[in-house]
MDAnalysis code that builds the backbone (N, CA, C; Angstrom):
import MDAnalysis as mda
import numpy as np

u = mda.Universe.empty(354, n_residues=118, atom_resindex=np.repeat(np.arange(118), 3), trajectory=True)
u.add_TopologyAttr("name", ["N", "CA", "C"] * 118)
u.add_TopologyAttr("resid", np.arange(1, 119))
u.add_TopologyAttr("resname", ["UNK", "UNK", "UNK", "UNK", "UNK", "UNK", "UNK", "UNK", "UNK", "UNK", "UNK", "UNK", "UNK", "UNK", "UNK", "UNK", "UNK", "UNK", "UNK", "UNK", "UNK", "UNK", "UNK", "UNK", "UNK", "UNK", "UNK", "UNK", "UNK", "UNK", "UNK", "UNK", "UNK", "UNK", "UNK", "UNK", "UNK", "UNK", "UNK", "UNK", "UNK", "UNK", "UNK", "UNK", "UNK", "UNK", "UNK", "UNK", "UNK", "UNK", "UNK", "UNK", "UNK", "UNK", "UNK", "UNK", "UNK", "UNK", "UNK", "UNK", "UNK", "UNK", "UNK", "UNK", "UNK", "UNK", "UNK", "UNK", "UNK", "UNK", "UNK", "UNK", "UNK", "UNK", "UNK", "UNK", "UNK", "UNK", "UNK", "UNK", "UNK", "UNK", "UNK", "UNK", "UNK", "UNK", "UNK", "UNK", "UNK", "UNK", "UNK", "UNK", "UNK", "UNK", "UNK", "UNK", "UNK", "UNK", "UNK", "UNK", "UNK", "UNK", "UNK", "UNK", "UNK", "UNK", "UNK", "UNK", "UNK", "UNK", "UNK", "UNK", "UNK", "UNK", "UNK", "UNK", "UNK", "UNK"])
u.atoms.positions = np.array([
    [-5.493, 12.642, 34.865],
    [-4.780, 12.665, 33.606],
    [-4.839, 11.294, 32.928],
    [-4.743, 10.115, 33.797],
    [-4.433, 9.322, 33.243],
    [-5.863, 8.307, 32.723],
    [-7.690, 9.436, 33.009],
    [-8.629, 8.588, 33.089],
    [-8.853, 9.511, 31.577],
    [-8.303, 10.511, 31.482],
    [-8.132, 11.459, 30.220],
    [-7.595, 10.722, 28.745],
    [-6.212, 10.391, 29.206],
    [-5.792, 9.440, 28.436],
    [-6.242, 8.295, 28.225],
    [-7.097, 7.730, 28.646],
    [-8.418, 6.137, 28.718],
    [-9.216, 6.459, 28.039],
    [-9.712, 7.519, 28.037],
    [-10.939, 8.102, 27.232],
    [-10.306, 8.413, 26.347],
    [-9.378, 8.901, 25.686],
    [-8.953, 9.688, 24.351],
    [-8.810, 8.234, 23.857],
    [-8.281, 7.253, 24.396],
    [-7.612, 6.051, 23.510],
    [-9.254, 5.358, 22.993],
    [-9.849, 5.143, 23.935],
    [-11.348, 4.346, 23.839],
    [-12.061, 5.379, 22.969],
    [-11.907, 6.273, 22.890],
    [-13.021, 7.176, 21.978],
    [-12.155, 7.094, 20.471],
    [-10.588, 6.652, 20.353],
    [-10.009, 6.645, 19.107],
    [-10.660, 4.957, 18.315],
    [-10.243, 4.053, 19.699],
    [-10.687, 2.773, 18.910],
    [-12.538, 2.493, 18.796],
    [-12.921, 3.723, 18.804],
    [-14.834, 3.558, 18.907],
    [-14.442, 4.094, 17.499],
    [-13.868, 4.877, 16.903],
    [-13.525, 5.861, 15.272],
    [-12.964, 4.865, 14.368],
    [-12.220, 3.895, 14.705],
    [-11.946, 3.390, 13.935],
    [-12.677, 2.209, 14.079],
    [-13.266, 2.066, 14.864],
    [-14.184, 0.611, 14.522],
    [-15.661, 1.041, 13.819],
    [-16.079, 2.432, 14.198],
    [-16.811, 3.261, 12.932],
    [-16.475, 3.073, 11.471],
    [-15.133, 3.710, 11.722],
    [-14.711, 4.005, 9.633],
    [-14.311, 2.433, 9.400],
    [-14.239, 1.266, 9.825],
    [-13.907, -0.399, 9.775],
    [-15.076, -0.957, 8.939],
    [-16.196, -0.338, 10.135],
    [-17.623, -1.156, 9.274],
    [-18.085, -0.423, 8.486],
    [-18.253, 1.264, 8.448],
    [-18.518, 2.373, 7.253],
    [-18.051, 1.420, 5.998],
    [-16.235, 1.331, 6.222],
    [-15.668, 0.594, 4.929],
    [-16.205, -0.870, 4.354],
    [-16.186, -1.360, 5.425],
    [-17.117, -3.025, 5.395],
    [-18.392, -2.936, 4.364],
    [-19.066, -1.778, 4.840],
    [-20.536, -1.488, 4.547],
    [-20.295, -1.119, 2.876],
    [-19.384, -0.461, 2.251],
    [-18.828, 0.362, 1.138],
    [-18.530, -1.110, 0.149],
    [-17.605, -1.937, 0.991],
    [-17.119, -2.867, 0.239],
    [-18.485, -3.812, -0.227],
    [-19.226, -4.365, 0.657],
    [-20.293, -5.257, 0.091],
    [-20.888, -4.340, -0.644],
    [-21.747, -3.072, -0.861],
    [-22.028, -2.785, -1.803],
    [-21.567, -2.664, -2.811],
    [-20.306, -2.751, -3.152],
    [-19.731, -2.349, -4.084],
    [-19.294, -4.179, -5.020],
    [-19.386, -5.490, -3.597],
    [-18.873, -6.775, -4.206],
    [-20.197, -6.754, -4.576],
    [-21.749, -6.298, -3.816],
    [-22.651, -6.795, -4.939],
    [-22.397, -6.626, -6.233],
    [-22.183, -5.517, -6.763],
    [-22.380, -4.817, -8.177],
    [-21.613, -5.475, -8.613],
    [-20.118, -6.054, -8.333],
    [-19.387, -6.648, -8.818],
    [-19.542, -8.050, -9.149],
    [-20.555, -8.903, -8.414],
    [-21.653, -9.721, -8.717],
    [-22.417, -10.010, -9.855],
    [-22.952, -8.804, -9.870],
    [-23.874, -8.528, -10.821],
    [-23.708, -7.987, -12.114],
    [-21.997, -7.565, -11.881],
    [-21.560, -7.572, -13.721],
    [-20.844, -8.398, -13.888],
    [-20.431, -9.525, -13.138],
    [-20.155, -11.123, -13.738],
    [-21.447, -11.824, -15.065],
    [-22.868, -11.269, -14.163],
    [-23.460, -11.930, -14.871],
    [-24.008, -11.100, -15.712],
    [-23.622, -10.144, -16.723],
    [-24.199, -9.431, -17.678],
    [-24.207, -10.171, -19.104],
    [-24.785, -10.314, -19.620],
    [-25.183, -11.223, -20.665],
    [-24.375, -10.374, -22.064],
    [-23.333, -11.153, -22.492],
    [-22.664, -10.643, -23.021],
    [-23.013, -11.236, -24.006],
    [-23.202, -11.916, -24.974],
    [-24.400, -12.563, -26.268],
    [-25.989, -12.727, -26.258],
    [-26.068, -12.397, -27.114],
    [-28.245, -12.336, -27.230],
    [-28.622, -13.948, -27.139],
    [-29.833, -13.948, -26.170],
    [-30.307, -14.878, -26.351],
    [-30.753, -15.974, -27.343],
    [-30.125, -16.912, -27.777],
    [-30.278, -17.423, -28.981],
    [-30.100, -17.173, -30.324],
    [-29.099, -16.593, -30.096],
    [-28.421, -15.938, -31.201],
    [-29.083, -14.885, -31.893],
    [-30.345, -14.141, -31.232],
    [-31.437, -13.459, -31.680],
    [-30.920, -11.793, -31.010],
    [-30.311, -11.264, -32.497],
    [-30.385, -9.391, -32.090],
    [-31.584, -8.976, -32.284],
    [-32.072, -8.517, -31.280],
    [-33.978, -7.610, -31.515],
    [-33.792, -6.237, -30.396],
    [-34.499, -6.089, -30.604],
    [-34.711, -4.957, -29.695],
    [-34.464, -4.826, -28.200],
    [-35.041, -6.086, -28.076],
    [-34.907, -6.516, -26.734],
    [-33.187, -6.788, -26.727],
    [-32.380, -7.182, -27.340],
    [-31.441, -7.214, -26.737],
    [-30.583, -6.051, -27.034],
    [-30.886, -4.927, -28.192],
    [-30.088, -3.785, -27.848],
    [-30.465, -2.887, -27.055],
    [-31.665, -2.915, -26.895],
    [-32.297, -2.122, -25.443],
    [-31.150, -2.866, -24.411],
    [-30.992, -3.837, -23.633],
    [-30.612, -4.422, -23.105],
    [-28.927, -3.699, -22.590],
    [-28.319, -3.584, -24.165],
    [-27.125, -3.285, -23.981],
    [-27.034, -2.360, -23.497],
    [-27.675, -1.274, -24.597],
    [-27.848, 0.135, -24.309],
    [-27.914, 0.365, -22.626],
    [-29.310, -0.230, -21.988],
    [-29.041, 0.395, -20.301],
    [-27.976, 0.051, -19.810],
    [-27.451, -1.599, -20.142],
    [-26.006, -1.720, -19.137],
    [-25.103, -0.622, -19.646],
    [-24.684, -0.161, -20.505],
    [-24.145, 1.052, -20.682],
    [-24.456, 2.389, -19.984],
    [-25.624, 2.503, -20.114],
    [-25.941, 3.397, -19.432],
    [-25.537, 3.342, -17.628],
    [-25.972, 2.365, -17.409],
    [-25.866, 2.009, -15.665],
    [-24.365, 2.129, -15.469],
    [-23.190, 1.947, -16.155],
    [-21.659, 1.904, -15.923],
    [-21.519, 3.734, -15.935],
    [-21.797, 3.923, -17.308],
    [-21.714, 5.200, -17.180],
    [-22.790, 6.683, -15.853],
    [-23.593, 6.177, -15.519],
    [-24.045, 6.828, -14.524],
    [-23.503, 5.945, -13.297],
    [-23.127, 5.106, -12.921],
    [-22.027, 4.904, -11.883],
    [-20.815, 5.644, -11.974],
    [-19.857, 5.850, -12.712],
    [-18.982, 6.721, -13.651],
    [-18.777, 7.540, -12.657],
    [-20.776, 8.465, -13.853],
    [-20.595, 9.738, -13.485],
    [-20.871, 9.969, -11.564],
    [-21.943, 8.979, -10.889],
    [-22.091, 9.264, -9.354],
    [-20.594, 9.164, -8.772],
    [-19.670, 8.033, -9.088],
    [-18.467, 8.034, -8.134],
    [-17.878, 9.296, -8.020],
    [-17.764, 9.540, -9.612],
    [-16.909, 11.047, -9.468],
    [-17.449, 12.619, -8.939],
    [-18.735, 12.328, -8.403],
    [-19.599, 13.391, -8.119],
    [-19.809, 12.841, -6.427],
    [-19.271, 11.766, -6.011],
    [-19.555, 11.210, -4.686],
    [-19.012, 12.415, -3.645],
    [-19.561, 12.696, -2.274],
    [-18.656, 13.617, -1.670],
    [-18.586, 12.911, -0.219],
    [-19.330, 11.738, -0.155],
    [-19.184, 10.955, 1.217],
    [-18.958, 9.895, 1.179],
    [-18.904, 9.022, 2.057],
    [-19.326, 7.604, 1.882],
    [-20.679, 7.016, 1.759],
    [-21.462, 7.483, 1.952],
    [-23.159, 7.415, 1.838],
    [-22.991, 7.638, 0.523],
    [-22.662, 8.316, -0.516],
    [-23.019, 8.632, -1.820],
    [-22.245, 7.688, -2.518],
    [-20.882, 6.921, -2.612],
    [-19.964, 6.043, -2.975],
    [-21.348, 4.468, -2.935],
    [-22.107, 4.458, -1.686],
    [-22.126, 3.155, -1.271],
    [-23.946, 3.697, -2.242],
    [-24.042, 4.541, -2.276],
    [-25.777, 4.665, -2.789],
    [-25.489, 4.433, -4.480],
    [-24.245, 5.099, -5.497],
    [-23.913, 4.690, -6.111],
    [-23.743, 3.133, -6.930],
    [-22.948, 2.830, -6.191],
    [-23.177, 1.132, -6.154],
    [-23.739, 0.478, -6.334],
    [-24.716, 0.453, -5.398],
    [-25.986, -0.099, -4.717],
    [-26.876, 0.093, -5.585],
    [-27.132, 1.407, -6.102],
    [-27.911, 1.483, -7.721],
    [-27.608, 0.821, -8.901],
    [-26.251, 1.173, -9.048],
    [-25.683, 0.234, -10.064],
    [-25.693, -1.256, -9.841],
    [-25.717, -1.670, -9.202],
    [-25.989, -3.547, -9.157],
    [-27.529, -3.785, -8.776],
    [-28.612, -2.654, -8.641],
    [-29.546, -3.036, -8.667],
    [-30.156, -2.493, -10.431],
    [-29.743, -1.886, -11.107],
    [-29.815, -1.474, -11.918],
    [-29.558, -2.815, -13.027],
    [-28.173, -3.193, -12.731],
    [-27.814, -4.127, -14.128],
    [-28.576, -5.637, -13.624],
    [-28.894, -6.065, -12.316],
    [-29.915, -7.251, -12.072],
    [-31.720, -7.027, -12.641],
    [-31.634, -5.530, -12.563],
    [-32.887, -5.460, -13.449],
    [-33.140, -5.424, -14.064],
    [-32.040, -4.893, -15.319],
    [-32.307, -4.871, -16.960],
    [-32.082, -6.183, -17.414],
    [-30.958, -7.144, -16.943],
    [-30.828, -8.337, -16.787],
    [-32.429, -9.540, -16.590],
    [-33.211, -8.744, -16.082],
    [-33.959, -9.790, -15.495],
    [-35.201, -9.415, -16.547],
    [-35.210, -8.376, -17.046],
    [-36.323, -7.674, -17.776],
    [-35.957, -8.503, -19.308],
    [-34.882, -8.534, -19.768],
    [-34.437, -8.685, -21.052],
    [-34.629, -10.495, -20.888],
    [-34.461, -11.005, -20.274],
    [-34.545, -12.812, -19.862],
    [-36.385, -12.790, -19.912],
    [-37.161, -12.150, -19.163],
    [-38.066, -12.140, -19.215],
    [-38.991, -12.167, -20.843],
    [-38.803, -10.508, -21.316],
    [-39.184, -10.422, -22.860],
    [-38.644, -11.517, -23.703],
    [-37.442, -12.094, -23.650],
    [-36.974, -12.954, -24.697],
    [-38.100, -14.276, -24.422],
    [-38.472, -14.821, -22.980],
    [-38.890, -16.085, -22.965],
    [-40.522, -16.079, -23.317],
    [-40.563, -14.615, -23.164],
    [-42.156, -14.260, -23.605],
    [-42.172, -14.621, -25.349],
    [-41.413, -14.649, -25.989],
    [-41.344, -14.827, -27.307],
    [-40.682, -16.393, -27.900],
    [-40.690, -16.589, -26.723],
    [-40.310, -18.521, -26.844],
    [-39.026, -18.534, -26.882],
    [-37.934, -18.406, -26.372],
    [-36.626, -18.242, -26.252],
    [-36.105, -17.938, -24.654],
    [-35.756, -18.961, -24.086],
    [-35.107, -19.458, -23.037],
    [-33.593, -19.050, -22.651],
    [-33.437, -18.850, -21.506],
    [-31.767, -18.566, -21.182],
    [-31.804, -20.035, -20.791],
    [-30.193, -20.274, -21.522],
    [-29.735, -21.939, -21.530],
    [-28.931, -21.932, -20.327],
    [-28.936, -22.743, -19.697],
    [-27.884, -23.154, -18.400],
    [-27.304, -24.806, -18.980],
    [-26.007, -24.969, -18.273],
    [-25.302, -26.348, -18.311],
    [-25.805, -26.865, -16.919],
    [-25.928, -28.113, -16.966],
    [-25.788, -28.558, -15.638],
    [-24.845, -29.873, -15.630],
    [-23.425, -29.840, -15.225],
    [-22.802, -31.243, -15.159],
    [-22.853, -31.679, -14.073],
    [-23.565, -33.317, -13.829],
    [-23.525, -34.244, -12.826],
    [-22.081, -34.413, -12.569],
    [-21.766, -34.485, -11.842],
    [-20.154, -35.204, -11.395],
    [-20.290, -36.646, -10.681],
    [-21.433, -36.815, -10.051],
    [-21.733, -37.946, -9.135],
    [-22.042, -38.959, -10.422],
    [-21.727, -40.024, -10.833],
    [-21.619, -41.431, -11.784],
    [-21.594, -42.403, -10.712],
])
């Protein structure tokens, strides 16, 4: 009875150290994306509206809204974390496509860089 009760307890903490990292696994996909709409370019490159940058908008719209629609259509955790995982690979690519076309046309994404060391 009591090697019964050893096994029921050890087979409970093997389930929850399953659904621990399942969740673990859920959460980083989900801090990528959250990553990756920090950096969504919320003004056109150089003050330049073209195509390239309403194309631009247009998919990040699109990519929120088909995340949207996958969460609410999710029925596992595999589909929550595939969700995601699309969506932050989605907005790093339109991101990277739209930086690209703009510099092809002579227009640069600006960065700051402050020294602190004097």
């Amino acid at each position: 009875m009591k090697n019964l009760a050893l096994i029921a307890g050890i087979a409970s903490l093997v389930a929850v150290g399953s659904a621990a990292s399942a969740t673990a696994t859920t959460l980083y996909e989900e801090a990528y994306a959250r990553e990756q709409e920090k950096l969504i370019i919320t003004a056109p490159i150089a003050g330049i509206q073209n195509r390239l940058w309403f194309d631009y908008r247009i998919d990040v719209m699109e990519a929120q809204k088909e995340l949207s629609s996958d969460l609410r259509g999710a029925s596992d955790l595999e589909d929550r974390r595939d969700a995601w995982e699309e969506y932050g690979h989605e907005l790093s690519k339109e991101r990277k496509r739209y930086i690209e076309g703009m510099a092809k046309r002579g227009y640069r994404m600006g960065t700051v860089t402050v020294d602190t060391q004097s």
